[in-house]
N, CA, C and O atoms as CSV, one atom per row, in Angstrom:
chain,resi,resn,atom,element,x,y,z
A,1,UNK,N,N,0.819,-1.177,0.000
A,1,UNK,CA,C,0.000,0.000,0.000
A,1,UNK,C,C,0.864,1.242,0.000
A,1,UNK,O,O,1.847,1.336,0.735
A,2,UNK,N,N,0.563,1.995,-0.662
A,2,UNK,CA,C,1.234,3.422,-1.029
A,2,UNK,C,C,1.133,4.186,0.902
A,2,UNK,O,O,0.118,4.155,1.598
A,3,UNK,N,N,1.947,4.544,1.149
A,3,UNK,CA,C,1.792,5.368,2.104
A,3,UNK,C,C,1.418,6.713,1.973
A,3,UNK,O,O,1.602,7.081,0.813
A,4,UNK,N,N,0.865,7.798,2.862
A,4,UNK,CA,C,0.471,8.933,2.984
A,4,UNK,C,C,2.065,10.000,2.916
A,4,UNK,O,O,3.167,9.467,2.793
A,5,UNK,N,N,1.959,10.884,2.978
A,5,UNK,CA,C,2.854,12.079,3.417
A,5,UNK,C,C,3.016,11.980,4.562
A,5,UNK,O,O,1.941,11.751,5.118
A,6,UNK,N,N,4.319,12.068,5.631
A,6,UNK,CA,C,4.427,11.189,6.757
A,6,UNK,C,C,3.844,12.938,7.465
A,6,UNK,O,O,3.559,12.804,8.655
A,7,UNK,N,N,3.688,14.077,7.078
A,7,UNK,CA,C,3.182,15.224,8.051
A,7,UNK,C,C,1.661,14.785,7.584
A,7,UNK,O,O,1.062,14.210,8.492
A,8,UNK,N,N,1.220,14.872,6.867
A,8,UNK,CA,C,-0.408,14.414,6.654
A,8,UNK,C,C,-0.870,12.675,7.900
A,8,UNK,O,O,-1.724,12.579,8.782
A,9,UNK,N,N,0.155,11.615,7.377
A,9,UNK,CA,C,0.028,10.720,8.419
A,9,UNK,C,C,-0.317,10.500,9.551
A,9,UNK,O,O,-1.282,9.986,10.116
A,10,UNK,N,N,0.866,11.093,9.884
A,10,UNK,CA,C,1.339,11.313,11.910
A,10,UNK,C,C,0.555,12.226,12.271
A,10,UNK,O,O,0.475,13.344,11.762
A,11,UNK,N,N,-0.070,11.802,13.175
A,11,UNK,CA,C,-0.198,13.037,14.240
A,11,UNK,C,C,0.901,12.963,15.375
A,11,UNK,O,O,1.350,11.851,15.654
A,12,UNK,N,N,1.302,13.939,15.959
A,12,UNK,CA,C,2.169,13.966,17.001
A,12,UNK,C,C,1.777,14.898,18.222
A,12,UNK,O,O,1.357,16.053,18.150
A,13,UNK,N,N,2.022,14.088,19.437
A,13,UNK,CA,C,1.361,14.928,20.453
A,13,UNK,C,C,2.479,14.459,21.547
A,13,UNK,O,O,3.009,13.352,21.453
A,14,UNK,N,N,2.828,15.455,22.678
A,14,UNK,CA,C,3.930,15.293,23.541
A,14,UNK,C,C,3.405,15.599,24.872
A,14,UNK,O,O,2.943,16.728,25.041
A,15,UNK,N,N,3.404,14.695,25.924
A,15,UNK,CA,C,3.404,14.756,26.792
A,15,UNK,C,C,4.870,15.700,27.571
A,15,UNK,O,O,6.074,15.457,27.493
A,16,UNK,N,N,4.090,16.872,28.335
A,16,UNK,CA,C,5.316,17.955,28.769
A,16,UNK,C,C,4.865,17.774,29.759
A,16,UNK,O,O,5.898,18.372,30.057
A,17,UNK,N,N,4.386,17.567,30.605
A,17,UNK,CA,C,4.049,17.864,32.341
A,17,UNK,C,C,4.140,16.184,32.641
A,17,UNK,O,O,3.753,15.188,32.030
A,18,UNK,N,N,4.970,16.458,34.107
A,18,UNK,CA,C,4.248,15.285,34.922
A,18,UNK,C,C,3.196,14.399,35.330
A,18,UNK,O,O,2.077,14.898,35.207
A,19,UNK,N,N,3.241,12.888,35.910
A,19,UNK,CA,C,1.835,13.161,35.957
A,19,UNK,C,C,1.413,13.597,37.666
A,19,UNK,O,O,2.201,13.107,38.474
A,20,UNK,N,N,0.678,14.148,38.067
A,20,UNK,CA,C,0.265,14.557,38.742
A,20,UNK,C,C,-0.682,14.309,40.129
A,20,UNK,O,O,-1.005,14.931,41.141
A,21,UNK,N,N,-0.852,13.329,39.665
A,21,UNK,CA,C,-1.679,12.248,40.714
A,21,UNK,C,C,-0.973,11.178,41.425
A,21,UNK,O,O,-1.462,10.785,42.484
A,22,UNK,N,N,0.002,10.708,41.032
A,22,UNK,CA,C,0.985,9.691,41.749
A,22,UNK,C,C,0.624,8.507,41.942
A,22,UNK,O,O,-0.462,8.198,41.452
A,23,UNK,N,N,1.391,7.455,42.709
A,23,UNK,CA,C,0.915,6.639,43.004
A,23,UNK,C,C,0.636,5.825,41.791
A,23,UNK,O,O,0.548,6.149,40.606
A,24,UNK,N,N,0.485,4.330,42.589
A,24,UNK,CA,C,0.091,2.972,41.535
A,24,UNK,C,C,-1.056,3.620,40.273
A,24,UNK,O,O,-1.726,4.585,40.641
A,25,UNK,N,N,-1.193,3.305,39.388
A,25,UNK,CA,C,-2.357,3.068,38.418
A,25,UNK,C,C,-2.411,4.777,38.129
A,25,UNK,O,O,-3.211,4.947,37.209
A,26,UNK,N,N,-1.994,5.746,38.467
A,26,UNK,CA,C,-1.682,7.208,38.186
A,26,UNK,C,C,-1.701,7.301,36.396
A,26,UNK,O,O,-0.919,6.486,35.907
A,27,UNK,N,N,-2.211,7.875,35.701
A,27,UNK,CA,C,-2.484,7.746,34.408
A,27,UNK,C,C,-2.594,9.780,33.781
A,27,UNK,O,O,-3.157,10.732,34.321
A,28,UNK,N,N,-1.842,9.704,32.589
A,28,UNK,CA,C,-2.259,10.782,31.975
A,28,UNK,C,C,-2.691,10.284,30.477
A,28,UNK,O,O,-1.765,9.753,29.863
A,29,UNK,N,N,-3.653,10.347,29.944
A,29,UNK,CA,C,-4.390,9.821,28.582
A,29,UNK,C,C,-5.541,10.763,27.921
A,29,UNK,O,O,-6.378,11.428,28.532
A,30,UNK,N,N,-5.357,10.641,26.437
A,30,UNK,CA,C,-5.742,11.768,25.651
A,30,UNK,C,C,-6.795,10.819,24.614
A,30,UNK,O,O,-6.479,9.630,24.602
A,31,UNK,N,N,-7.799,11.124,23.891
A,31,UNK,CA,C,-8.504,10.299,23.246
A,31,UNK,C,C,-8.932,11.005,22.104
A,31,UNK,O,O,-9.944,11.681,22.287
A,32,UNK,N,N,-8.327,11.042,20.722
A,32,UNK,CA,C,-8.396,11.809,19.546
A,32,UNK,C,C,-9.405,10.850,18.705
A,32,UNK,O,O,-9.804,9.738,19.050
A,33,UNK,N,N,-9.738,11.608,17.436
A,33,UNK,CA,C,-10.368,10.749,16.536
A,33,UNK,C,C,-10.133,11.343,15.149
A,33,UNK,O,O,-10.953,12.005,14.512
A,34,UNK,N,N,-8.628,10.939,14.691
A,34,UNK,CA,C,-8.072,11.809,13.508
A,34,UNK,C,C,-8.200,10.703,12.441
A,34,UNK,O,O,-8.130,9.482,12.584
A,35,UNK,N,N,-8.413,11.468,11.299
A,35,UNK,CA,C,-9.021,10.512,10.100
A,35,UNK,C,C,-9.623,9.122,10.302
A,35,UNK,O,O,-9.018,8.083,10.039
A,36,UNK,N,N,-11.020,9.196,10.852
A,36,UNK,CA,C,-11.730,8.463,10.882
A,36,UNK,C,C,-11.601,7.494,12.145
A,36,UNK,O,O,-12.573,6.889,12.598
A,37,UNK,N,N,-10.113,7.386,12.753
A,37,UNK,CA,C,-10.372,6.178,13.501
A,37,UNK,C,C,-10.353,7.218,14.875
A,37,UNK,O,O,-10.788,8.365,14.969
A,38,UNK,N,N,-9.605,6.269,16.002
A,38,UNK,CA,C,-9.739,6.382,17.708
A,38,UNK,C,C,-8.511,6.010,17.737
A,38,UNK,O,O,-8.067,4.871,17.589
A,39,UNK,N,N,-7.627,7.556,18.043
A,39,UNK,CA,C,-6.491,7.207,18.901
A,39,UNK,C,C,-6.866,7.237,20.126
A,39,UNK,O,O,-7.955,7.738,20.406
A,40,UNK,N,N,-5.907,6.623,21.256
A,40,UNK,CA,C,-5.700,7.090,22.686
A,40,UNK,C,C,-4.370,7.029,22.710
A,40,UNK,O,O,-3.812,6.328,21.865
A,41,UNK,N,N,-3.549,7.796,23.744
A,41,UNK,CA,C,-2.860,7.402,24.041
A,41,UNK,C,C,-2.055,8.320,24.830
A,41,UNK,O,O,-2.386,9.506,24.835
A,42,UNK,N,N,-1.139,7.971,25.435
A,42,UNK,CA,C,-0.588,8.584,26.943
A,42,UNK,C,C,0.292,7.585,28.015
A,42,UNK,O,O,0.764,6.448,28.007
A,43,UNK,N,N,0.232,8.370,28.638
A,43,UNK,CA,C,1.157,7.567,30.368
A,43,UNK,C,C,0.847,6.936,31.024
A,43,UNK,O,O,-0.354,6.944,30.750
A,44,UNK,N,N,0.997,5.968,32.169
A,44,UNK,CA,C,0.302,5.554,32.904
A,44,UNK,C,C,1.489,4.012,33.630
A,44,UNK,O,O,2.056,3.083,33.056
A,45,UNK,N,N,1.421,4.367,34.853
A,45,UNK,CA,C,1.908,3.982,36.191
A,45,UNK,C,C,1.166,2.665,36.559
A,45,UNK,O,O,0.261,2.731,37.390
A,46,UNK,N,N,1.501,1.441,35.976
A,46,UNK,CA,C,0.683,0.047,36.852
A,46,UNK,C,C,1.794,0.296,38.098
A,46,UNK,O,O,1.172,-0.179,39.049
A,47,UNK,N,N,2.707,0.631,38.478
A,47,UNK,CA,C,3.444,0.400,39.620
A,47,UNK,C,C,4.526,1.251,39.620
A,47,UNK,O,O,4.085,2.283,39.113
A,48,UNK,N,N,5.838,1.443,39.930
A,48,UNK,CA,C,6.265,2.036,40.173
A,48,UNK,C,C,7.430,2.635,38.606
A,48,UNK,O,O,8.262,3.540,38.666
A,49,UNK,N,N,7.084,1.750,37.323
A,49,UNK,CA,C,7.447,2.175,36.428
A,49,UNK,C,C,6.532,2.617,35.495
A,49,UNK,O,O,5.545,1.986,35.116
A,50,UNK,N,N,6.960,3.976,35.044
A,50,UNK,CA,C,5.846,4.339,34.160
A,50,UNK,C,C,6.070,3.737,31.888
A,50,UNK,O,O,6.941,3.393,31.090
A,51,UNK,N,N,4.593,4.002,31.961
A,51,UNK,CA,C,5.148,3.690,31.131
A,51,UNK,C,C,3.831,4.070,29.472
A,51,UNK,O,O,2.616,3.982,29.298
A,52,UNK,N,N,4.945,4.456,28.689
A,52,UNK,CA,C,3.892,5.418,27.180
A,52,UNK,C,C,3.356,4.457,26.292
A,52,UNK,O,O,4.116,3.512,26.082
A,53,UNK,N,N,2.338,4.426,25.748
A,53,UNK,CA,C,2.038,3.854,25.119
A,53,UNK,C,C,0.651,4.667,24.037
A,53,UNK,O,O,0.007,5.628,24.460
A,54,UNK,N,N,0.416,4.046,22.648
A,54,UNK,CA,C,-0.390,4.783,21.528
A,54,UNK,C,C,-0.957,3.208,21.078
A,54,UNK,O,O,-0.526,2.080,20.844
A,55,UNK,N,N,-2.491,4.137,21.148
A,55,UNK,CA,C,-3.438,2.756,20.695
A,55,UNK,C,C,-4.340,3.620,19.150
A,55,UNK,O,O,-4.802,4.761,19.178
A,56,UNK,N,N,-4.365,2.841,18.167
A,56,UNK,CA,C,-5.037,3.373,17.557
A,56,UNK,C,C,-5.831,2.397,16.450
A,56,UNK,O,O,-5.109,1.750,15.692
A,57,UNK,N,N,-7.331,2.257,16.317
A,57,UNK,CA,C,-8.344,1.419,15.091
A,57,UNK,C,C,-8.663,2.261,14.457
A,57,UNK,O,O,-8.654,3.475,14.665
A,58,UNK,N,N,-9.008,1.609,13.527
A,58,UNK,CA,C,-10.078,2.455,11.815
A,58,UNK,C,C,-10.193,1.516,11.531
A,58,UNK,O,O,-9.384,0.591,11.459
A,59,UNK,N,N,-11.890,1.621,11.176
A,59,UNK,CA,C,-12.722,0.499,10.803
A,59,UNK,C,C,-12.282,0.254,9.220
A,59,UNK,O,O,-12.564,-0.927,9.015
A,60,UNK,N,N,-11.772,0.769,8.111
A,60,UNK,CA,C,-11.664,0.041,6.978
A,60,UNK,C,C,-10.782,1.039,6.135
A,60,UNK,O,O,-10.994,1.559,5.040
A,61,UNK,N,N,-9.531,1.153,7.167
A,61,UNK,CA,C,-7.924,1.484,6.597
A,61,UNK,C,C,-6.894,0.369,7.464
A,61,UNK,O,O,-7.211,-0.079,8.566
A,62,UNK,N,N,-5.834,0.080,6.876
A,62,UNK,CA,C,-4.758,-0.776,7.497
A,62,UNK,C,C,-3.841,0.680,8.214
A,62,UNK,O,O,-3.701,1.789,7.698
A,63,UNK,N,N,-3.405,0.262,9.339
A,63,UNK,CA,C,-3.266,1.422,10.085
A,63,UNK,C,C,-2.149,0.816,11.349
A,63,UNK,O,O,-2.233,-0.373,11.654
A,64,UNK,N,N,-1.301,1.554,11.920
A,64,UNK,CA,C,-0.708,1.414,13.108
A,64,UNK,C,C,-0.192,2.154,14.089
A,64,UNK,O,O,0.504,2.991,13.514
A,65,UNK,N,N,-0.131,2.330,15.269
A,65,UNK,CA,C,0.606,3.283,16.458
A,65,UNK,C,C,1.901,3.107,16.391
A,65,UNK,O,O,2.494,2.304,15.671
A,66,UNK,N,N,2.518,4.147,17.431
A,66,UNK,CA,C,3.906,4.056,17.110
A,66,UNK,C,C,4.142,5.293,18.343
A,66,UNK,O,O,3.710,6.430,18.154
A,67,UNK,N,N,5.087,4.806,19.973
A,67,UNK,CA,C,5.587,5.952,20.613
A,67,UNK,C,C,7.055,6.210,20.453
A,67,UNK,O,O,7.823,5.254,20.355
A,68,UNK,N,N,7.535,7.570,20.418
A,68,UNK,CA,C,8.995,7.774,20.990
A,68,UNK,C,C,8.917,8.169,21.991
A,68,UNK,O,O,8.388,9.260,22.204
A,69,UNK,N,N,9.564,7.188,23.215
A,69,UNK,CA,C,9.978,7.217,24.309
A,69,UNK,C,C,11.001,8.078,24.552
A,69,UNK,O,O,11.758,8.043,23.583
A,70,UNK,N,N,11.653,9.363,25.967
A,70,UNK,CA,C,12.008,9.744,26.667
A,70,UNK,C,C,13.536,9.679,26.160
A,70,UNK,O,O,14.208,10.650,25.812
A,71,UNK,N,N,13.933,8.366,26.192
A,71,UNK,CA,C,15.463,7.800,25.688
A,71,UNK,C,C,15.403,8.148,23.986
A,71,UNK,O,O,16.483,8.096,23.397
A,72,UNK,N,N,14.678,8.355,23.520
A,72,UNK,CA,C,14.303,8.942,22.001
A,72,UNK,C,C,14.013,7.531,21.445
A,72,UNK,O,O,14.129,7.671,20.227
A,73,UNK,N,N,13.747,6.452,21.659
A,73,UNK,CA,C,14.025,5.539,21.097
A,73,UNK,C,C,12.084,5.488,20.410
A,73,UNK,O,O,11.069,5.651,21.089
A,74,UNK,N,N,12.160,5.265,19.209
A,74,UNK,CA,C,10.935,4.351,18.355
A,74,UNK,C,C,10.558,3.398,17.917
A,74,UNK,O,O,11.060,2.757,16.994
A,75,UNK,N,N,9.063,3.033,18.872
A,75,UNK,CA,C,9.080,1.826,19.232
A,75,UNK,C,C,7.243,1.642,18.196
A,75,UNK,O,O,6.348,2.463,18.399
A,76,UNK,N,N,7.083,0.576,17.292
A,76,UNK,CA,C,5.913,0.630,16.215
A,76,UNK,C,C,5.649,-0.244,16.723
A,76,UNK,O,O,6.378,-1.043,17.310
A,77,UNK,N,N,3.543,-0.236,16.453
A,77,UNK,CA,C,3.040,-1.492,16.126
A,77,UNK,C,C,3.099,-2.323,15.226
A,77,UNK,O,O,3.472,-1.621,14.286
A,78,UNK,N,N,2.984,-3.440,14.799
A,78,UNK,CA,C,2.954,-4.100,13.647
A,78,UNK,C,C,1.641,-3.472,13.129
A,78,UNK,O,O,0.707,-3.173,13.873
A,79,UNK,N,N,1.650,-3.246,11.398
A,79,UNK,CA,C,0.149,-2.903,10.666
A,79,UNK,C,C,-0.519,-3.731,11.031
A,79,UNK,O,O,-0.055,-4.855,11.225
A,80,UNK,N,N,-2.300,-3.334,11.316
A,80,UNK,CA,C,-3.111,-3.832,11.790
A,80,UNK,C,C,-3.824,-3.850,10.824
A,80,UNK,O,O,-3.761,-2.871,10.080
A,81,UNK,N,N,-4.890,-5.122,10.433
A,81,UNK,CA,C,-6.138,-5.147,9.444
A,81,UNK,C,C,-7.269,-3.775,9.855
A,81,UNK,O,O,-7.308,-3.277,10.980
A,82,UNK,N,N,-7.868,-3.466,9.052
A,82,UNK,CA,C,-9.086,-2.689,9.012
A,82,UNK,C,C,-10.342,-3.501,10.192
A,82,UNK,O,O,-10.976,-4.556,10.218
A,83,UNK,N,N,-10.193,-2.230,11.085
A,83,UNK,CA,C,-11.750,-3.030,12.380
A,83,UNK,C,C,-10.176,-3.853,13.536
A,83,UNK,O,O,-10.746,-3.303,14.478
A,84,UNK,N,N,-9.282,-4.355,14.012
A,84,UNK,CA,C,-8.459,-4.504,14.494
A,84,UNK,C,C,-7.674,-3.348,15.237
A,84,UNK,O,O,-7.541,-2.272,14.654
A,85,UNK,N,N,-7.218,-3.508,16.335
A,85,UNK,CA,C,-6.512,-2.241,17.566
A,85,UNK,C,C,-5.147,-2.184,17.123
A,85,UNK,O,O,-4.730,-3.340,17.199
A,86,UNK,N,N,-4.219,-1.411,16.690
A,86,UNK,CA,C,-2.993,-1.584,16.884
A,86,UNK,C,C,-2.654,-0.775,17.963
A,86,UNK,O,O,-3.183,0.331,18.081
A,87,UNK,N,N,-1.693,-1.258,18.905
A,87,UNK,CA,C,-1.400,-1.102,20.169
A,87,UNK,C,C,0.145,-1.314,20.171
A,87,UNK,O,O,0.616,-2.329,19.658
A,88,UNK,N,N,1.064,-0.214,20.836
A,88,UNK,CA,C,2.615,-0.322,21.229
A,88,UNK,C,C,2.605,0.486,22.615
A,88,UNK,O,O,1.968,1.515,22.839
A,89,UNK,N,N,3.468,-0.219,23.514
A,89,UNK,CA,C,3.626,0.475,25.117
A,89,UNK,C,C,5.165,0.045,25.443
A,89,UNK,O,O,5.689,-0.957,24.956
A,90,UNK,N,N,5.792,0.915,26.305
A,90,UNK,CA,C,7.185,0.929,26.438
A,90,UNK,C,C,7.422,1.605,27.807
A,90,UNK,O,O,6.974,2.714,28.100
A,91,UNK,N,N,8.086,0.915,28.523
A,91,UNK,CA,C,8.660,1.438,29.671
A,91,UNK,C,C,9.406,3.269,29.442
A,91,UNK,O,O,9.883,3.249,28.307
A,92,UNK,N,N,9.552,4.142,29.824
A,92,UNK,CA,C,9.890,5.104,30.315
A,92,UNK,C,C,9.921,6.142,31.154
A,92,UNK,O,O,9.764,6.065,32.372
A,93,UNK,N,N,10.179,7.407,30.344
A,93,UNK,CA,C,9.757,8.272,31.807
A,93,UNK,C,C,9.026,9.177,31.756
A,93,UNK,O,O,8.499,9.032,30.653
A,94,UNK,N,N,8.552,10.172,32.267
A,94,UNK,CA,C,7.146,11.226,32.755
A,94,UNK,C,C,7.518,11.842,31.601
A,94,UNK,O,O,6.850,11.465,30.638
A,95,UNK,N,N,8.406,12.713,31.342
A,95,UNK,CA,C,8.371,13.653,30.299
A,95,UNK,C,C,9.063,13.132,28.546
A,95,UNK,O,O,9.859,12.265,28.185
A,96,UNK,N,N,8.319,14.105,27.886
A,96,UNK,CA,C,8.754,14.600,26.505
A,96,UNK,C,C,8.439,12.733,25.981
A,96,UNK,O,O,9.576,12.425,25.622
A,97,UNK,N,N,7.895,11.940,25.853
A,97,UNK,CA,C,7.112,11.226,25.170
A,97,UNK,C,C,6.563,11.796,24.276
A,97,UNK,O,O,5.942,12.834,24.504
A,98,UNK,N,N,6.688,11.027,22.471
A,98,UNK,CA,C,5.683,11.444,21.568
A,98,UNK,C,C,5.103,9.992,20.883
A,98,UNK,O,O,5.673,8.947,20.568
A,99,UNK,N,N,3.666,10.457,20.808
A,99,UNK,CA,C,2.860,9.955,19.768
A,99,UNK,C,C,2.403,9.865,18.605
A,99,UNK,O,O,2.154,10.910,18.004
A,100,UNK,N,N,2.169,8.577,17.970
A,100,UNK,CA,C,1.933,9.144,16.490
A,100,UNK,C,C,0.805,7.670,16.359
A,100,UNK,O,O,0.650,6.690,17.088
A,101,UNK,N,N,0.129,8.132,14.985
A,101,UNK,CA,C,-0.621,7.063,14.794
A,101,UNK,C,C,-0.298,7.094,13.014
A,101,UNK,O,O,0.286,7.978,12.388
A,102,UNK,N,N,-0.921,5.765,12.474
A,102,UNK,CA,C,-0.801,6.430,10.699
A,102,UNK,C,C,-1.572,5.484,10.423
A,102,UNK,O,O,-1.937,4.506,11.075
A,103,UNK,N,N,-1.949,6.083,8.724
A,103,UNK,CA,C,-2.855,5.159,8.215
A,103,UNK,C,C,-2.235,4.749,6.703
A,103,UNK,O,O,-1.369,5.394,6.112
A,104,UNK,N,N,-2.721,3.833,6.342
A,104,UNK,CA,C,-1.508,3.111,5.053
A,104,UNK,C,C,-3.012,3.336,4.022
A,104,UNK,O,O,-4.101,2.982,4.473
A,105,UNK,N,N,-2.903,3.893,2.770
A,105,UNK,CA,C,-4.037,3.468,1.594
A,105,UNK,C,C,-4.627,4.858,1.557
A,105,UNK,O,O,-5.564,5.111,0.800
């Protein structure tokens, strides 16, 4: 499948603040709905490591998430079928996390 223009593609969104609530299960999460599908995605603390992660479906485009973690490192979902979640999560830290989601077709 032909890909998009990777600035038309991506959306990118950066977590700059801490999170603020602390503690176990402590969560910062955002819930978009850019070209057609449902991103979420954000921070969130099961315990004492935090950690970023980007979820994103569209019902009838092949599509996948994708975070850069803190350490800069980029970490993708595998492409997901049309109506299917693609989902990537990665240990890091509170700040400067980015998100992206894309759609292939």
């Amino acid at each position: 499948m032909k890909r998009k223009n990777s600035a038309r593609a991506a959306a990118i969104a950066t977590v700059t603040a801490a999170l603020l609530l602390g503690g176990s299960g402590a969560a910062h999460a955002v819930t978009e709905y850019p070209e057609g599908g449902v991103w979420t995605y954000g921070v969130y603390e099961p315990g004492s490591t935090p950690y970023a992660y980007s979820t994103y479906k569209h019902s009838y485009k092949t599509h996948g998430s994708s975070v850069r973690t803190t350490s800069g490192i980029l970490y993708r979902s595998p492409d997901k079928a049309p109506g299917q979640t693609a989902h990537v999560e990665e240990a890091t830290g509170y700040l400067n996390n980015k998100f992206f989601y894309r759609v292939n077709g």
